[in-house]
N, C-alpha and C positions, 0 to 999 in steps of 0.2 A: 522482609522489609529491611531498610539498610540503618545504617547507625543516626539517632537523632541529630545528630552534630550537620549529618552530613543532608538529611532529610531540613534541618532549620537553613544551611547554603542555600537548597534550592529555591524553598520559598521563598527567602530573599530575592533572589535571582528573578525568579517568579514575579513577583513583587515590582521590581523596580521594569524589566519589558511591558509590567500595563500599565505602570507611571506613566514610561516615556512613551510609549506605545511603540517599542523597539520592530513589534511585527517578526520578535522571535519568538521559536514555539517548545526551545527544548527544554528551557528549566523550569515549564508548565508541567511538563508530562516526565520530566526526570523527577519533579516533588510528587504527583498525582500516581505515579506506581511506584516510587520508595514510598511511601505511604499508607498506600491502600491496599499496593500489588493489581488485582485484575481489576483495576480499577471501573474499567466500561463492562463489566461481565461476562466477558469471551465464555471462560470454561461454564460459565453456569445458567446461563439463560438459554432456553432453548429456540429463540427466533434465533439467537449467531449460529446455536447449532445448525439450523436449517439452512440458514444461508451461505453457509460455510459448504453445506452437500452439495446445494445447488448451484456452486461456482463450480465446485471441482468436478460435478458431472458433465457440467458444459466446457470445461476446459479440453476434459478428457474428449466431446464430442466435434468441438472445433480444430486442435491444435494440428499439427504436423510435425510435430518433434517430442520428445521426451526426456533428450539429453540432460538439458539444464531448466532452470526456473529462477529468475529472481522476484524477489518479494519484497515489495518496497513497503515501510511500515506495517512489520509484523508484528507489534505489539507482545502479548504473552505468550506468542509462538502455538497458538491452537491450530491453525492452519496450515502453520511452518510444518509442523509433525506428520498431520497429512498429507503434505506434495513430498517428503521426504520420502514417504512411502509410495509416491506414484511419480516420483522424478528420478534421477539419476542421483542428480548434485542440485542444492537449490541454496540460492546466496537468499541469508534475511537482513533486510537491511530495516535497521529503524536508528531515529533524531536522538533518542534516550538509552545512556547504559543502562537504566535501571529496568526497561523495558527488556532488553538484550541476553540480560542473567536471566528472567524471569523465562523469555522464550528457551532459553540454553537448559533448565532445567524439565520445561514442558516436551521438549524432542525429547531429552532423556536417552540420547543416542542413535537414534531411530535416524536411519540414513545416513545420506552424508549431506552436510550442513555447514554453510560458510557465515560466519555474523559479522558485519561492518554498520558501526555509529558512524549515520551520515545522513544528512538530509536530501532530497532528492534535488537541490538545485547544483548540491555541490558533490553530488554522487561520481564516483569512479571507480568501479569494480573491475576496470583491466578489459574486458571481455564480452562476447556477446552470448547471448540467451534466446532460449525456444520459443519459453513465455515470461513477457515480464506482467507482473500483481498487483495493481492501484485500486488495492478497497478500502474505500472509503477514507483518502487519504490526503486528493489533491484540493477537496476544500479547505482543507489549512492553509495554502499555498495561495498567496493572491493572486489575480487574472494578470496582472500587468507583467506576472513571470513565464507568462505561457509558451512563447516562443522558446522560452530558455526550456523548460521543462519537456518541452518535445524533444528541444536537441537532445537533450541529455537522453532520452529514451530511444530513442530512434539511433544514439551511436552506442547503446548497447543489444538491441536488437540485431537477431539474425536473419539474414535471409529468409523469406517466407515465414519470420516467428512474427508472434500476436501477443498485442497489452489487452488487457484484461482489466477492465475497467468495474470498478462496483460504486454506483450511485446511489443516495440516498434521495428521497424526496418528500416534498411537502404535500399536503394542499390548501393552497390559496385557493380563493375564490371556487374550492368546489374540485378545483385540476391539481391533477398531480406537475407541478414542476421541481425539474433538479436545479439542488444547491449548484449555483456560482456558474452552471451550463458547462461544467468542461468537456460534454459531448460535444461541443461546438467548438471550443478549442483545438479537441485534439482532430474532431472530424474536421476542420480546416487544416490541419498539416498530413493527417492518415485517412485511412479509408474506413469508415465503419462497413465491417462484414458481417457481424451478428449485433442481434440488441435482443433481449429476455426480459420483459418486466415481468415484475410479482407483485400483486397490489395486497399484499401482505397487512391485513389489521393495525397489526401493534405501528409500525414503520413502511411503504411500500419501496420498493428498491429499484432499480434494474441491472442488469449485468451485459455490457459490452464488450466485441472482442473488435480490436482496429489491428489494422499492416498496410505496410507499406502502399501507395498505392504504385498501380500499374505501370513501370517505367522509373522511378524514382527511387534515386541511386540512393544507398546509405551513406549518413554520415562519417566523418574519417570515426575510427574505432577510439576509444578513450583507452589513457593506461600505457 
């Protein structure tokens, strides 16, 4: 955990975005893992464990490439560590340094690993990717960014590669529906190919895989 000094900044920071309602998210979660560290439980509960397997088995089972991976909000890096070991090269991107150290010490070396603090609206990693990682990450993000947030994904996408979606959900009135619909977002600019639900006890989830659709050139490349 980081230096109190630097841990009392953030809350501030923290603080004055649910004043104003700035609709920033990074010096929530820059104070919440200088803080706490694993703050949501990655390493230690065993529903992330499980649903951490059951992303990368279906990744492994959908994908068409294996070259790269980017991981957009990798939090303490439990994930990170694994596609390190079933990817080539795998970029982690996450909004907090203090998430960043955390994941950098959980890889531990394991592959090869690139880290950039950035949010995914204002994301630019240069390059395109096999797969890119959205678990459980674009209910942060409001709806009225969505167009933007495609773009940004779709001009790091490669040819024939696939986002990788992990939804959480509720139930209201009995049904399971997902937070904020971004199946419906993104399946208005991509195509959904695969969908996996898990009606899982503790949280029920699903897991999507979207590309490009049929005919539909990519965007110019960022970077």
């Amino acid at each position: 955990m980081t230096h109190p000094i630097s841990r009392l900044w953030s809350r501030l920071r923290y603080a004055i975005d649910r004043f104003f309602r700035t609709g920033g998210r990074r010096h929530e979660f820059e104070y919440k893992y200088g803080s706490h560290g694993d703050y949501f439980g990655y390493r230690s509960r065993p529903y992330e464990r499980t649903k951490y397997e059951r992303t990368l088995s279906l990744i492994r089972a959908w994908r068409t490439g294996r070259t790269s991976a980017l991981e957009i909000g990798c939090s303490v890096g439990v994930f990170t560590a694994m596609m390190a070991e079933d990817f080539d090269e795998v970029f982690a991107i996450d909004i907090a340094n203090e998430a960043l150290a955390l994941a950098k010490a959980e890889v531990a070396g394991r592959g090869r690993v690139t880290y950039l603090r950035s949010d995914v609206l204002n994301l630019d990693a240069g390059r395109r990717f096999d797969v890119i990682l959205c678990a459980e990450v674009l209910m942060y993000v409001r709806q009225r960014h969505g167009d933007a947030v495609c773009r940004v994904l779709d001009a790091h996408l490669n040819p024939g590669g696939l986002i990788i979606e992990v939804s959480q959900q509720d139930r209201e009135a009995g049904r399971p529906k997902f937070f904020h619909g971004w199946d419906r977002v993104l399946g208005d600019w991509f195509e959904i190919v695969h969908r996996a639900p898990f009606d899982d006890p503790e949280r029920p989830y699903e897991i999507l895989a979207y590309r490009r659709r049929d005919g539909q050139p990519p965007q110019v490349a960022v970077g």
